[in-house]
N, C-alpha and C positions, 0 to 999 in steps of 0.2 A: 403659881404652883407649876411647876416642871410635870409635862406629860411625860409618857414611855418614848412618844414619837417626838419629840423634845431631845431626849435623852440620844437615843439613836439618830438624829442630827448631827449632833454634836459629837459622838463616836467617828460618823461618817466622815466629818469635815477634818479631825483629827489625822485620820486613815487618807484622805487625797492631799494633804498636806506635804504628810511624810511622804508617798507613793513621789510627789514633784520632786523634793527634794532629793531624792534617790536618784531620781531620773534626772536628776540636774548635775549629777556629780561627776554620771557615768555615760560619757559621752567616749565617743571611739574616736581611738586616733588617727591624725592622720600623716603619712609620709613626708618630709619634706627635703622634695630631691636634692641631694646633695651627689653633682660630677664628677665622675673619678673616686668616689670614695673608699674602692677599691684599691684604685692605683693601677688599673689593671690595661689605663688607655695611656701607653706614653711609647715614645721610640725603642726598641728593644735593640735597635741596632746599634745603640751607643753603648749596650752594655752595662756592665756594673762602674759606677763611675760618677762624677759629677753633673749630672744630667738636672742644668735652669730652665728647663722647658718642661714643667709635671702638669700634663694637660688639666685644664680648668681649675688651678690652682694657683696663688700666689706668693711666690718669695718673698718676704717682708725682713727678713734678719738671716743671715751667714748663708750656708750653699747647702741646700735640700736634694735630692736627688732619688731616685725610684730603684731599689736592688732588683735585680731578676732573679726568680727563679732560684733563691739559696736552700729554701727545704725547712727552714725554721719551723718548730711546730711553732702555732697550730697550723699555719699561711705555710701553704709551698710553694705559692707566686709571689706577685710581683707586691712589691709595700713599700711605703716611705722610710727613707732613711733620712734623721736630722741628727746631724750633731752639730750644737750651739749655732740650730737654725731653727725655724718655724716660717710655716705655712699658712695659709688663708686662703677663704672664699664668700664670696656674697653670695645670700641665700635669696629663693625666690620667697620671700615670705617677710610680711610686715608684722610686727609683733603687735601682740595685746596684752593689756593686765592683766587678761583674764584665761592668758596660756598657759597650759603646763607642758612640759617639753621633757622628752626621755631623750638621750646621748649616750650614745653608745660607740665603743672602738675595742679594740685591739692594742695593745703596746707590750713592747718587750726589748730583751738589750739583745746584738749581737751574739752575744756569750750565751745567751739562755737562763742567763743570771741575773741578781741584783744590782750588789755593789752599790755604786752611788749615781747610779744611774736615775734621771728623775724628770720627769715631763709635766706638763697641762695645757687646760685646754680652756678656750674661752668662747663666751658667746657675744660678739659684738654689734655696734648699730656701723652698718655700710658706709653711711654716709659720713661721717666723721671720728671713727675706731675706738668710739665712746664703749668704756668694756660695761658690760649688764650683768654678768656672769662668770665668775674663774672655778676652775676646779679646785684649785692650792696645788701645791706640789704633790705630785705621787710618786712614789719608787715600785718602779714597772713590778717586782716583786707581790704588788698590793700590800706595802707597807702603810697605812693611809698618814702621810706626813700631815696634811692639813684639808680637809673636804669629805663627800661622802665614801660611800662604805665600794671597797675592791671587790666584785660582783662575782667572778668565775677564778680561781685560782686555777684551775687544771687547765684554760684557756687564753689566759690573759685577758679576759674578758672586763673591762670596765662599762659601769653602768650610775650614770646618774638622773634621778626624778630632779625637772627645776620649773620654778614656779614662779612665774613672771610677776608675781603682786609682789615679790620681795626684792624687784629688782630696785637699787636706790639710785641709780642714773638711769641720764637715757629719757629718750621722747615714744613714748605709745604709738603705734602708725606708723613708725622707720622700720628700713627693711635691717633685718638680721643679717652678719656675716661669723662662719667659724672658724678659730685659728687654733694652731696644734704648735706646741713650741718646746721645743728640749730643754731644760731646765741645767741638766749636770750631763755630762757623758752623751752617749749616743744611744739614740731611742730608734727604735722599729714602728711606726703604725701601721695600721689597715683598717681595712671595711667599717668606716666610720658613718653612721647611722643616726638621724636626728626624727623625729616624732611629736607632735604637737597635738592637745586636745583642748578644747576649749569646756572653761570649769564655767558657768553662770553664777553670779553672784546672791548669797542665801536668799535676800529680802526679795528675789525676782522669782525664784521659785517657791517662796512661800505665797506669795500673794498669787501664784497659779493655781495654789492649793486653794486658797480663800476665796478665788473666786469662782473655784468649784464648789464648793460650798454653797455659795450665794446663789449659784441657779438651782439647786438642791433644794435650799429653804424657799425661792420664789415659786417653784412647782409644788412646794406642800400647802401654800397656805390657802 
């Protein structure tokens, strides 16, 4: 026969279950520095122009280069200019299944327009360009051609949630690198921003819960 204090056990162990669980989910992010992501460290003496030297970044495809100072909203410095080129950088940072990663940038066209202007952006493993992660194509517009949702229209602002258990390549423990690559026409970026938290996996916070419980019921009996 089930007592009151039986009863209210079992409430209890419910209640620290959930409490872990919660607390397993919402863990705070953290930065992960990515150089230059501004644009805002490169020769200013070369001017607007074909500038292969975009400090802590790499040229991987066509001729990238940093404009100055054009006044483009939102950016009225310095930003990446690709057209039918893209960029990369290795990150300090090894991945896990169990990351969630926020990415964040800027893109926009010359014009301040759409047209057919169209980029993305990937998250790769450093060590052999194995991709983890693509955006699909976007039209800087925030048309979404293929991928998540265009975050800020009044800023250009793109923003994607990604979540490293659905990654289907790729080795766990390799370090991360991000590439930025123009798609159609000539694209703008800036202040590109990446964010990682780590999610625990349910059955690890449920049994935190459970075995709160367990010293619960060992002190009642």
């Amino acid at each position: 026969m089930k007592t009151k204090n039986h009863t209210q056990t079992i409430s209890t162990l419910a209640a620290l279950a959930g409490l872990a669980l919660a607390a397993g989910s919402a863990h705070a992010a953290t930065t992960i520095p990515i150089l230059n992501g501004d644009f805002e460290l490169s020769d200013t003496s070369i001017g607007n122009g074909n500038n292969t030297n975009i400090d802590n970044w790499t040229e991987d495809v066509g001729n990238a280069y940093v404009d100055y100072g054009q006044g483009w909203t939102p950016e009225t410095t310095d930003m990446l200019y690709i057209g039918n080129a893209a960029v990369n950088q290795d990150l300090s940072h090894n991945w896990s299944a169990t990351d969630s990663f926020t990415l964040e940038m800027i893109a926009m066209n010359p014009a301040w327009s759409g047209g057919a202007t169209e980029f993305k952006v990937q998250l790769r493993q450093a060590s052999d360009d194995v991709v983890l992660w693509d955006s699909g194509d976007m039209d800087v517009t925030g048309a979404v051609l293929s991928g998540p949702v265009y975050a800020d229209p009044a800023k250009h602002i793109f923003s994607w949630n990604i979540d490293a258990s659905a990654f289907a390549t790729g080795s766990a423990g390799e370090q991360i690198n991000v590439r930025i690559a123009a798609v159609t026409g000539t694209v703008y970026a800036d202040n590109v921003s990446l964010s990682v938290s780590a999610v625990p996996e349910p059955t690890t916070t449920a049994l935190l819960g459970l075995g709160g419980l367990a010293l619960i019921l060992r002190r009642r009996k």
